[in-house]
Backbone as a chain_set.jsonl record, in Angstrom:
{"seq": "XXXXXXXXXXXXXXXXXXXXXXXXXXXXXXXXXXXXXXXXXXXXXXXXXXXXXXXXXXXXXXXXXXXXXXXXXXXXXXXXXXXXXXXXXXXXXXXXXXXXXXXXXXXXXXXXXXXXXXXXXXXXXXXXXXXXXXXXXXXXXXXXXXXXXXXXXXXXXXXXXXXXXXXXXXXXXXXXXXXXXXXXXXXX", "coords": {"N": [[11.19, -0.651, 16.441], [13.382, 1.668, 14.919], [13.029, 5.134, 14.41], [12.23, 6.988, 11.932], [13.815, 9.499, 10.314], [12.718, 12.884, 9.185], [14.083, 13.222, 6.427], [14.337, 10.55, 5.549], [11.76, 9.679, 5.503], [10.232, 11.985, 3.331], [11.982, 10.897, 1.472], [10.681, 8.492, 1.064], [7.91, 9.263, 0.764], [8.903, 10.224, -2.055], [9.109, 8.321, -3.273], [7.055, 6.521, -3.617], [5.288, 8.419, -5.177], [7.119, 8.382, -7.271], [7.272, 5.099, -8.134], [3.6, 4.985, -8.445], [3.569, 6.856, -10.795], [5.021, 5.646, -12.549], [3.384, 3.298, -13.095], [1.968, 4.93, -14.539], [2.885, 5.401, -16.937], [4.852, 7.353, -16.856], [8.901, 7.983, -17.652], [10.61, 7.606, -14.802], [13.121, 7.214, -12.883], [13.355, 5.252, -9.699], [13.767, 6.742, -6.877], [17.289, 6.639, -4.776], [17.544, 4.502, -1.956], [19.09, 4.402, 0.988], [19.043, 3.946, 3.503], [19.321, 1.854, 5.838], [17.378, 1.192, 7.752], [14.886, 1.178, 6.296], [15.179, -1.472, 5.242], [13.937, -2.959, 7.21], [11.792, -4.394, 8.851], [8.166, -3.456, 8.702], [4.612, -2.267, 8.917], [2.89, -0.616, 7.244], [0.975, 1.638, 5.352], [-0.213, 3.195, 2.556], [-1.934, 6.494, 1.94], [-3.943, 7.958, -0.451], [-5.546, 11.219, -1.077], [-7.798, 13.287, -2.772], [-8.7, 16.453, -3.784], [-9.092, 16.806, -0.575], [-10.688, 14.491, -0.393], [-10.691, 10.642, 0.894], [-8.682, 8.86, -1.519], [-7.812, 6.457, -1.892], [-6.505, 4.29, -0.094], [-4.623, 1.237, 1.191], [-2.874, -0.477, 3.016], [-0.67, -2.875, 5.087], [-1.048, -4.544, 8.354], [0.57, -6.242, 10.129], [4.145, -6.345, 10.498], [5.515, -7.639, 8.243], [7.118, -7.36, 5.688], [10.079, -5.529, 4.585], [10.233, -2.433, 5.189], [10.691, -0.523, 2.772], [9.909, -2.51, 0.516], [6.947, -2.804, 1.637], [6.296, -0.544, 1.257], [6.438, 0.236, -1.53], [4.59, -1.787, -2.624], [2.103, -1.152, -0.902], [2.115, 1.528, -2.5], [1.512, 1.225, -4.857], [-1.126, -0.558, -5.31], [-2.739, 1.052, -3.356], [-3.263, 2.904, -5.324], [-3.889, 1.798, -7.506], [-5.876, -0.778, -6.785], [-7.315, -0.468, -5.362], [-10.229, -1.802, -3.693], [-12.569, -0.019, -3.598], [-12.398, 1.97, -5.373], [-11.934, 3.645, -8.468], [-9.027, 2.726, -10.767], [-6.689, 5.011, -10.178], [-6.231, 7.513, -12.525], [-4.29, 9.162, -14.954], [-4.54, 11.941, -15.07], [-5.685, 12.553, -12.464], [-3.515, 12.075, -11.299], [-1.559, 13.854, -10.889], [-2.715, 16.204, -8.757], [-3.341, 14.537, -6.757], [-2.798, 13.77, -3.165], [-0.215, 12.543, -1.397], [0.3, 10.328, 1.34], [1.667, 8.617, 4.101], [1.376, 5.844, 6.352], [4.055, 4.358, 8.994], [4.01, 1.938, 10.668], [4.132, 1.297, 14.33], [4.677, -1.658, 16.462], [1.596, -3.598, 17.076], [0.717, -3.908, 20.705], [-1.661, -5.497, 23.262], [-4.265, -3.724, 24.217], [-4.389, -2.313, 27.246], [-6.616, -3.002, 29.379], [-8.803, -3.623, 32.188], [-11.215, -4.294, 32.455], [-14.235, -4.756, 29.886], [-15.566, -2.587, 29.78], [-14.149, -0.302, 30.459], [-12.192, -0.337, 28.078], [-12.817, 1.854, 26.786], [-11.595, 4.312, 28.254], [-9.557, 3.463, 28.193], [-7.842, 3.997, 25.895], [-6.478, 6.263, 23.433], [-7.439, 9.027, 22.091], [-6.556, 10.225, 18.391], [-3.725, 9.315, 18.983], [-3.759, 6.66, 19.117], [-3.251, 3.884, 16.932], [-5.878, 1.56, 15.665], [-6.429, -1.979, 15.83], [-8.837, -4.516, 15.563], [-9.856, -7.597, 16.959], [-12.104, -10.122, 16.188], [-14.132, -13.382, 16.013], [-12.508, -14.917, 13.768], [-12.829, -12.341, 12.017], [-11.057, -9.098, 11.412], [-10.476, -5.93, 11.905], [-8.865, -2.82, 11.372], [-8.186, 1.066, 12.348], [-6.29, 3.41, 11.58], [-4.733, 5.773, 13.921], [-4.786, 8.435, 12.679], [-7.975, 8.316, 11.701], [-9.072, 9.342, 14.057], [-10.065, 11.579, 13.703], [-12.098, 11.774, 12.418], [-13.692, 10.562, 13.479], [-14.445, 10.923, 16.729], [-15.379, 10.311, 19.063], [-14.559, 8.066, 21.572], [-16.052, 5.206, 22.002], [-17.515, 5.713, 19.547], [-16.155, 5.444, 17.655], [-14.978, 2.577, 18.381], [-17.361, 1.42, 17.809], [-17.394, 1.867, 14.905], [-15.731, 0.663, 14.484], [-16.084, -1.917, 14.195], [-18.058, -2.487, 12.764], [-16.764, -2.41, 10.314], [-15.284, -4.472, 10.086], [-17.108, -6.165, 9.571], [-18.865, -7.017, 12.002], [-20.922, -7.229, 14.784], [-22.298, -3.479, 15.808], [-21.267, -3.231, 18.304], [-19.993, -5.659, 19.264], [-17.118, -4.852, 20.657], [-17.557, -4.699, 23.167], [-17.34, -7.579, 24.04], [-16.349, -10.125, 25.491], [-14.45, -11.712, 24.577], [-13.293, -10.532, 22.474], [-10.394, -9.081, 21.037], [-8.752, -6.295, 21.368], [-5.963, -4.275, 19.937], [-3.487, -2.302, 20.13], [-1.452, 0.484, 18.401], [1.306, 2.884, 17.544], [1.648, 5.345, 14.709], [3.932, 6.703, 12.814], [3.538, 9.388, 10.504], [4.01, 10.812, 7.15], [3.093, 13.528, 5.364], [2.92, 14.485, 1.737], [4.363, 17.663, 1.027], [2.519, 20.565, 0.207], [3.316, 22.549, -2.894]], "CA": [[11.703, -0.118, 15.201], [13.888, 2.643, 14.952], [12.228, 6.251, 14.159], [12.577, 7.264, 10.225], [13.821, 10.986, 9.943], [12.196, 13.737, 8.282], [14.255, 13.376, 5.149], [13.479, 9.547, 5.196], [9.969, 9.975, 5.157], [9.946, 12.432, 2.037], [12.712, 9.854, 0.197], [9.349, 7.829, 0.719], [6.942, 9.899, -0.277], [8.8, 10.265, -3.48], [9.535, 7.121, -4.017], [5.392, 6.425, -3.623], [5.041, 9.164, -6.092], [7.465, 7.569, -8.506], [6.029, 4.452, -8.525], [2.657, 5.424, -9.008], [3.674, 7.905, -11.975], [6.095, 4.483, -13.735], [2.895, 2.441, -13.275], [0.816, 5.423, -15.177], [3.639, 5.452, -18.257], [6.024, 8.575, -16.591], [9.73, 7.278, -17.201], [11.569, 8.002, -14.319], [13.897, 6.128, -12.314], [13.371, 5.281, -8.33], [14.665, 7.417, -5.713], [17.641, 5.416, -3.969], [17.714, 4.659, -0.197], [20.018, 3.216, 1.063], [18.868, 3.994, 4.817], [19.38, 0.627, 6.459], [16.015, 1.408, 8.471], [13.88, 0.65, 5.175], [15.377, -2.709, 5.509], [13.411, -3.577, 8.898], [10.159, -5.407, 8.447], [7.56, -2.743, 9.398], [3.779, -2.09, 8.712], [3.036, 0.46, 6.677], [-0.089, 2.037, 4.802], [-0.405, 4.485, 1.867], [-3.001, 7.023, 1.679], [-4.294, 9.313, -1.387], [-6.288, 11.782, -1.094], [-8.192, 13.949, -4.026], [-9.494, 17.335, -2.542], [-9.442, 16.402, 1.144], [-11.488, 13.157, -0.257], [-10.347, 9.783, 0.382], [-8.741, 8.311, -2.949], [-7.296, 5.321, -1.815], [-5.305, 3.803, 1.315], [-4.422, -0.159, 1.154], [-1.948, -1.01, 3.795], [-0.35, -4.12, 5.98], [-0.454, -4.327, 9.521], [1.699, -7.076, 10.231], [5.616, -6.188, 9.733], [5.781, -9.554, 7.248], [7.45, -7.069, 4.63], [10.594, -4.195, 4.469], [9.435, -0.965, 4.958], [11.039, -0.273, 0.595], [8.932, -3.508, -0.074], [5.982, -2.75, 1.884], [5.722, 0.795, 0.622], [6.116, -0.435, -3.129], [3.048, -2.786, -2.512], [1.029, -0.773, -1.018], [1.771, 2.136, -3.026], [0.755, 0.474, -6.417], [-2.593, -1.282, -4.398], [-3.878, 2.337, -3.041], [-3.496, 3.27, -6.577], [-5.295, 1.147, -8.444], [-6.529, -2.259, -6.321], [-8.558, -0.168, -3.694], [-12.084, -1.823, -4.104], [-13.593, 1.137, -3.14], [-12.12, 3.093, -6.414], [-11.429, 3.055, -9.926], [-8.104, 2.708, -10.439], [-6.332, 6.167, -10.4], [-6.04, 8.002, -13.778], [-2.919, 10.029, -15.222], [-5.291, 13.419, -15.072], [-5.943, 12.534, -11.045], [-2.25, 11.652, -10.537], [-1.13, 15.399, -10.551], [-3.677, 16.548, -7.695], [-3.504, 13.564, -5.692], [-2.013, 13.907, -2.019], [0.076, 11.163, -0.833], [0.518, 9.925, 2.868], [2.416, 7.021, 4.644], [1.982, 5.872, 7.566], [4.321, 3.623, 8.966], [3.143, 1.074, 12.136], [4.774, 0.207, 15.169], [4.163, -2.523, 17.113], [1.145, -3.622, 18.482], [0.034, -4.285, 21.698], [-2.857, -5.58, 23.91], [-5.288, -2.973, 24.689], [-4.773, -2.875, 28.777], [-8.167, -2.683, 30.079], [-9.564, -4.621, 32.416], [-12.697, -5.061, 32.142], [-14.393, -4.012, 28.659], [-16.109, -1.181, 29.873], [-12.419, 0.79, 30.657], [-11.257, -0.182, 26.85], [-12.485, 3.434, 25.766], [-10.914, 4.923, 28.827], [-7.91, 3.308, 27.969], [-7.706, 4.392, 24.33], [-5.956, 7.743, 23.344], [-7.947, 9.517, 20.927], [-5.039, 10.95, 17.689], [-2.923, 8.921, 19.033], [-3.66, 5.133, 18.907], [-4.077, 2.823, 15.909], [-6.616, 0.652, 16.773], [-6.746, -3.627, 15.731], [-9.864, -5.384, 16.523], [-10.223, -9.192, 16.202], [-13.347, -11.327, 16.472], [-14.891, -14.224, 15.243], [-11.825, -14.632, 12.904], [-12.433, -11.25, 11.46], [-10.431, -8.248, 11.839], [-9.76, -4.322, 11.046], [-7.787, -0.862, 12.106], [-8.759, 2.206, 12.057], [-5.08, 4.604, 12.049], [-5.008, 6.805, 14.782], [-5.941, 9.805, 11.936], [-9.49, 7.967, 12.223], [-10.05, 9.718, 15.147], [-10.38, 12.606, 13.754], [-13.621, 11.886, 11.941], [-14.864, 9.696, 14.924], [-13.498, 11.854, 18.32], [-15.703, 9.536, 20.303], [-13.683, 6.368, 21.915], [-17.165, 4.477, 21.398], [-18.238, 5.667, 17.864], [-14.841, 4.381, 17.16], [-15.248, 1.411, 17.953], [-18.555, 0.545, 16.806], [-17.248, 1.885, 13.601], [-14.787, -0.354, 13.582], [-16.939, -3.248, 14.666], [-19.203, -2.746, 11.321], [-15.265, -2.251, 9.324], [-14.629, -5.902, 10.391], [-18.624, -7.009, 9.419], [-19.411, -7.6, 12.455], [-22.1, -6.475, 15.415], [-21.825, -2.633, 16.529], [-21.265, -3.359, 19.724], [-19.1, -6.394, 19.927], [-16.577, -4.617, 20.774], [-18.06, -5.26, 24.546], [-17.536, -8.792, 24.269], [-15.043, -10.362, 26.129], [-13.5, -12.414, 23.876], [-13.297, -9.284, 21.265], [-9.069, -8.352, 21.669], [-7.803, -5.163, 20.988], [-4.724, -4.401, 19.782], [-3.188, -0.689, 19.842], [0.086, 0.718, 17.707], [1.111, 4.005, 17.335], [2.515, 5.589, 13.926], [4.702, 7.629, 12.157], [3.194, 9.734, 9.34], [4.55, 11.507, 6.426], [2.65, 13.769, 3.908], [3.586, 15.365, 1.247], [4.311, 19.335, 1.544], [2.174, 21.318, -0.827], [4.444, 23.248, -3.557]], "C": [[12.237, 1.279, 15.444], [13.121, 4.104, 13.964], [13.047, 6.975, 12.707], [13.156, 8.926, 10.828], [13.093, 11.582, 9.245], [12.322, 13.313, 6.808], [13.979, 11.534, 4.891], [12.486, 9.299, 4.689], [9.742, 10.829, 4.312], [10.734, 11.649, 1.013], [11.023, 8.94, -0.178], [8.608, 7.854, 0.03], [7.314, 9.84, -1.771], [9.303, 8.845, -4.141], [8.056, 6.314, -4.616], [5.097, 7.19, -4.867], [5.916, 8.62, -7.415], [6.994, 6.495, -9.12], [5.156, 4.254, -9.223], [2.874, 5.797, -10.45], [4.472, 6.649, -12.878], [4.959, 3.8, -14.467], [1.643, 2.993, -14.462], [1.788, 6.383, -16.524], [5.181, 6.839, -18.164], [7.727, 7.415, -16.427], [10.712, 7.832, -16.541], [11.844, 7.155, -13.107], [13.517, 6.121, -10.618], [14.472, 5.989, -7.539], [15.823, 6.399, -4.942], [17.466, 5.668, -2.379], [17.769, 3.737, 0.057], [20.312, 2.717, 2.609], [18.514, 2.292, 5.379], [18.312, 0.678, 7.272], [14.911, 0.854, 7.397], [14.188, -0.459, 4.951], [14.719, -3.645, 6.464], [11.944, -3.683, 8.569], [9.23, -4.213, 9.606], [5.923, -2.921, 8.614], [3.49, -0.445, 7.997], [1.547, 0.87, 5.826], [0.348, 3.565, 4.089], [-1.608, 5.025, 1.812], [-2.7, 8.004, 0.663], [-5.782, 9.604, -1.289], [-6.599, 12.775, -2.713], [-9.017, 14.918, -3.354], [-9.743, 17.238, -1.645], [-10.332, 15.205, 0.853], [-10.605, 12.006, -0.064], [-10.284, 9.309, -0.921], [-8.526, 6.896, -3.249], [-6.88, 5.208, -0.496], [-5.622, 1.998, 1.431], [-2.774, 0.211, 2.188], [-1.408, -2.77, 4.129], [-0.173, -3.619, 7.337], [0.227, -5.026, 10.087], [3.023, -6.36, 9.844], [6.49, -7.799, 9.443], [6.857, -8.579, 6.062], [8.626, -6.276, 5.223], [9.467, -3.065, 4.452], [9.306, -0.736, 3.232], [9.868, -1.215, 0.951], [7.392, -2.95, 0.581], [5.225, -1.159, 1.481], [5.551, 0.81, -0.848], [4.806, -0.691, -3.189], [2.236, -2.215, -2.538], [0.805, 0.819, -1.758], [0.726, 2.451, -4.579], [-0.929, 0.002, -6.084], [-3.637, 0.21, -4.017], [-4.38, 3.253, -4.745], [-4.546, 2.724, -7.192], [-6.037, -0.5, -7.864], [-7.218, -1.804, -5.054], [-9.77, -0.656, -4.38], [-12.794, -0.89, -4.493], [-13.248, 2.558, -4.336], [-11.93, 2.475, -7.376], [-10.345, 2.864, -10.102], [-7.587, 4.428, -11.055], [-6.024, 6.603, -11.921], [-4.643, 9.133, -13.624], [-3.786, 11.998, -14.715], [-5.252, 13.504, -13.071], [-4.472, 12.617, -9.836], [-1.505, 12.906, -9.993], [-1.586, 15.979, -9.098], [-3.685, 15.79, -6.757], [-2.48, 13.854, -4.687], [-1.712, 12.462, -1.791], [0.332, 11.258, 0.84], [0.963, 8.944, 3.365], [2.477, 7.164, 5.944], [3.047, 4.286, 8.071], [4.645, 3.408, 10.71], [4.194, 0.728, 13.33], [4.214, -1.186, 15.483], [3.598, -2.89, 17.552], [1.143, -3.917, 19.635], [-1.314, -4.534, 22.148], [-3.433, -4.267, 24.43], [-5.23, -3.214, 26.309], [-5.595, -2.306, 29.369], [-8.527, -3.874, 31.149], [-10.389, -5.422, 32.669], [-13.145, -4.415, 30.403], [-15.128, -2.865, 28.664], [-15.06, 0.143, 30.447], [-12.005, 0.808, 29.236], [-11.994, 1.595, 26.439], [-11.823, 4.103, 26.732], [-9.762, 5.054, 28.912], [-7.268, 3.623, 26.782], [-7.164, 5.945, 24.3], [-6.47, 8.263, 22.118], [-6.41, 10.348, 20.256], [-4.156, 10.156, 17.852], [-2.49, 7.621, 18.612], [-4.577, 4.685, 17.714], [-4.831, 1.895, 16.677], [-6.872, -1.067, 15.737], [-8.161, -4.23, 16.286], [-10.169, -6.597, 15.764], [-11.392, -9.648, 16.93], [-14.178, -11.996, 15.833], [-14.422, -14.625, 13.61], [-12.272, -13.54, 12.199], [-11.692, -10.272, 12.258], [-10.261, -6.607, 11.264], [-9.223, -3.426, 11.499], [-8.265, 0.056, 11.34], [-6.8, 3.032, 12.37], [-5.307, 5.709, 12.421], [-5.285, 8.424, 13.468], [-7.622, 9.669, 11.919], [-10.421, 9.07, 12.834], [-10.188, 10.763, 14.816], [-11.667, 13.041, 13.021], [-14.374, 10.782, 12.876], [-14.261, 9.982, 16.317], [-13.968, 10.61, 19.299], [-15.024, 8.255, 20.389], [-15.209, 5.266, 21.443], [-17.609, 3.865, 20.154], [-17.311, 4.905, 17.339], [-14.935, 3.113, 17.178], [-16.481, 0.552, 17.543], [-17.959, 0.724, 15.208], [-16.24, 0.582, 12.814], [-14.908, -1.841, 14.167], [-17.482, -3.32, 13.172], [-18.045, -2.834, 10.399], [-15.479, -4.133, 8.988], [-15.956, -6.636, 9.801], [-19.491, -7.811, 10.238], [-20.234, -6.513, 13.609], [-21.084, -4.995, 15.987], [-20.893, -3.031, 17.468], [-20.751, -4.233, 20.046], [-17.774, -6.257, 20.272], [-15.949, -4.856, 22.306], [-17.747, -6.399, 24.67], [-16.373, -8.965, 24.699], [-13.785, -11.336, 25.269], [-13.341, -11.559, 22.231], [-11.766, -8.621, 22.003], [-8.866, -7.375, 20.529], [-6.652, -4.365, 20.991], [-4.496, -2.271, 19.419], [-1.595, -0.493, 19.235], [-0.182, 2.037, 17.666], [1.811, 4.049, 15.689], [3.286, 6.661, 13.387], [4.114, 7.973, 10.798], [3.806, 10.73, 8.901], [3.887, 12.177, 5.4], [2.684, 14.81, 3.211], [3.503, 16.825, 1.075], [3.433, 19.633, 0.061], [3.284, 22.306, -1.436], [3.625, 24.644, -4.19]], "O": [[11.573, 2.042, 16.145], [12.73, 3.882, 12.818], [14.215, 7.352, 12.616], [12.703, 9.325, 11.901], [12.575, 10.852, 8.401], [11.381, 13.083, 6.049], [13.321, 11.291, 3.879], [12.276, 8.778, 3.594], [8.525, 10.717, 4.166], [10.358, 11.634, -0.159], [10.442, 8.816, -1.256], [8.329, 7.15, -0.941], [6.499, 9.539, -2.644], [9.741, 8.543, -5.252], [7.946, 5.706, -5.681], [4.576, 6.492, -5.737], [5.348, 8.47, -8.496], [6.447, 6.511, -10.223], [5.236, 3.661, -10.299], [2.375, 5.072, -11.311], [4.45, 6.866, -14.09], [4.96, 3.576, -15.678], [0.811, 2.31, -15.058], [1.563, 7.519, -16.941], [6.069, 7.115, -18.97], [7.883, 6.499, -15.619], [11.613, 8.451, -17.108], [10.999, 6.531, -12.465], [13.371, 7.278, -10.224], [15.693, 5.834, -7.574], [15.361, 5.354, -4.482], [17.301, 6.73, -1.778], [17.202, 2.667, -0.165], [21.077, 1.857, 3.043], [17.42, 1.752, 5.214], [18.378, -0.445, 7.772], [14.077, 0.052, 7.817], [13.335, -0.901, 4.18], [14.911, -4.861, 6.508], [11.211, -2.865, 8.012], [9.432, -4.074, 10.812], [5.924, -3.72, 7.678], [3.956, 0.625, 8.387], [0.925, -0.19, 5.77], [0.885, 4.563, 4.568], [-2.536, 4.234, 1.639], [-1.706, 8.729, 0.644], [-6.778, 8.883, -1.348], [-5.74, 12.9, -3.587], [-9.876, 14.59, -2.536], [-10.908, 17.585, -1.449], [-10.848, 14.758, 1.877], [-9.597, 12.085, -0.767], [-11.304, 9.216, -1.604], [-8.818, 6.254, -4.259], [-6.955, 6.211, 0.214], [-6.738, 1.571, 1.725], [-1.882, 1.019, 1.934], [-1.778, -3.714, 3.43], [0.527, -2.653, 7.641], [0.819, -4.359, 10.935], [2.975, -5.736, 8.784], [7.341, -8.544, 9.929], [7.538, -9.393, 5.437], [8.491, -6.15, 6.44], [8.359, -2.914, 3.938], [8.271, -0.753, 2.566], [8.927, -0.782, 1.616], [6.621, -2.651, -0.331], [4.044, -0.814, 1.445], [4.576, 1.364, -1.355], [3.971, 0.044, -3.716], [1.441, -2.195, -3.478], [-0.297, 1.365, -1.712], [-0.106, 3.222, -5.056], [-1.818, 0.391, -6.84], [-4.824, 0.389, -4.289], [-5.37, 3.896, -5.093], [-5.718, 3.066, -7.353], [-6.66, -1.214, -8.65], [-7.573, -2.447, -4.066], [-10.274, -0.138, -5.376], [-13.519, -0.841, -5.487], [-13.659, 3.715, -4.243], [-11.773, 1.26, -7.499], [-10.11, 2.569, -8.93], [-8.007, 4.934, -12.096], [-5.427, 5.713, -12.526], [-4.172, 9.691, -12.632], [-3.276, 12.92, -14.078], [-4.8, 14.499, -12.504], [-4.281, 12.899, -8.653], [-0.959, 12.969, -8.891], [-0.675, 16.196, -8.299], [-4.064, 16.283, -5.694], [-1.356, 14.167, -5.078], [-2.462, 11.491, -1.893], [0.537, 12.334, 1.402], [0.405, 7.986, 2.829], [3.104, 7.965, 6.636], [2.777, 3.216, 7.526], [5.154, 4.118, 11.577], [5.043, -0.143, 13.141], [3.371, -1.734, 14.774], [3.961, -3.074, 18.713], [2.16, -4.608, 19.678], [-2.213, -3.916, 21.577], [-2.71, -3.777, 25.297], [-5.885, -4.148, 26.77], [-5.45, -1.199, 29.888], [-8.48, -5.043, 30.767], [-10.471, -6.615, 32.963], [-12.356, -3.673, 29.817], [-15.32, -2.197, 27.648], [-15.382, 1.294, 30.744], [-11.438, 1.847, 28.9], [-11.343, 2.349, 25.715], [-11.092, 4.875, 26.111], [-9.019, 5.942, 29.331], [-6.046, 3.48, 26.727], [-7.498, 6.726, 25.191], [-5.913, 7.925, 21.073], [-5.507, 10.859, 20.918], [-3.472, 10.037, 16.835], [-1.449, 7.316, 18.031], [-5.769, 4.849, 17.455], [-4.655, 1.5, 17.829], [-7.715, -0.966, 14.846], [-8.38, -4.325, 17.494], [-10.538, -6.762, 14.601], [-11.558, -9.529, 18.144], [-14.987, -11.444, 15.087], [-15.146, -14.698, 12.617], [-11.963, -13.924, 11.071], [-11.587, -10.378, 13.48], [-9.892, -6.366, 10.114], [-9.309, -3.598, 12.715], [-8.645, 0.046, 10.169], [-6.326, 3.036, 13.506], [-5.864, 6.598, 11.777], [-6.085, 9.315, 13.753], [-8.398, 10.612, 12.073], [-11.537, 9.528, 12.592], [-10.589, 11.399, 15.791], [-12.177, 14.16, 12.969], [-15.53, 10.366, 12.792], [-13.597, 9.121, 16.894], [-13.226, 10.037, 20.097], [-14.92, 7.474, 19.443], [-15.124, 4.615, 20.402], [-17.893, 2.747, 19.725], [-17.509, 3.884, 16.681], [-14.98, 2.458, 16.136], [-16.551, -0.596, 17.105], [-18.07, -0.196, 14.398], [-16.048, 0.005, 11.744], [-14.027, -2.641, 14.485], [-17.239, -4.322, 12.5], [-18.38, -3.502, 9.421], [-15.734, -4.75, 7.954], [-15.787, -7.829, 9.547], [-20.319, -8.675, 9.95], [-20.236, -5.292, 13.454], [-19.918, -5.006, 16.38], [-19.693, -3.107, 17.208], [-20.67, -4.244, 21.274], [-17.085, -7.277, 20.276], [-14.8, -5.063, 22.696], [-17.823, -6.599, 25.882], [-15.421, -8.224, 24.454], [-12.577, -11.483, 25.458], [-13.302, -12.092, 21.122], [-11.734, -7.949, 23.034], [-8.824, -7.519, 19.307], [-6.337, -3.769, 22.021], [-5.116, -1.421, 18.78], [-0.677, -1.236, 19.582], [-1.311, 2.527, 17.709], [2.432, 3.057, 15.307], [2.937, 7.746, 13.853], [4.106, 7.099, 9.932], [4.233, 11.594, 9.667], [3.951, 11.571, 4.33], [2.543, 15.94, 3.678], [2.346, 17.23, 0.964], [3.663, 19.027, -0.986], [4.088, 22.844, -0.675], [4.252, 25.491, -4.827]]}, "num_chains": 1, "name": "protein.A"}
């Protein structure tokens, strides 16, 4: 996938921020963009934050969607269809930080044995995929910045998925790495 620009990635943001603000009664019209790049089936994840707290973040990691489409989706979803929240209020909408990241491609994790996969991991840098036992989850390389250790990481994101710490060790446990492109919005 070809690399968004700067001013791409704030058309985004405010298009995330429009959105949001249509779905919480503000009437104002969508940003256009008309960047033939937001046409290209990418992976993408919104995050809001509320005082440096998580407020939300619902993504896709598959690129099954447009970037436009897949930032729509999951902008509306981090809003108000995160489990893990109420759905955002008009009072919260002001204060709230937005963020997008949007996914390359993964790849296999090249390790080759499973006691190299943390050596082979780039803390900051790499999203991380882990499948096993048909479940699955990612942690986006920002993760690492509340779990530094290659390890903690992935136990954490062994228990994400609901399954053992530590099967991360297992050999038939694949891990998939992407890097991304994030955008968030400037304080005014």
């Amino acid at each position: 996938m070809k690399l968004l620009t700067p001013e791409e990635g704030r058309l985004l943001l405010k298009t995330i921020r429009t959105v949001i603000g249509r779905e919480l009664g503000e009437q104002s019209a969508l940003p256009v963009g008309e960047a033939s790049v937001f046409d290209e089936n990418a992976g993408t994840f919104v995050t809001l934050k509320l005082n440096n707290q998580l407020r939300g973040c619902i993504g896709n990691i598959e690129p099954v969607k447009s970037i436009r489409q897949s930032v729509l989706d999951n902008a509306i979803s981090a809003a108000f269809h995160d489990h893990r929240f109420a759905p955002l209020t008009r009072q919260e909408f002001d204060e709230v930080e937005i963020s997008l990241s949007v996914l390359g491609h993964a790849k296999p994790l090249l390790a080759d044995k499973t006691a190299d996969r943390c050596n082979a991991l780039r803390p900051g840098k790499d999203g991380v995929i882990l499948r096993c036992k048909g479940r699955s989850a990612t942690f986006l390389p920002q993760v690492w910045e509340q779990l530094p250790d290659p390890q903690n990481f992935l136990s954490h994101l062994c228990i994400k998925a609901g399954l053992e710490r530590d099967c991360w060790l297992n050999n038939d446990t694949e891990i998939l790495v992407y890097q991304v492109q994030s955008f968030t919005e400037e304080k005014e």
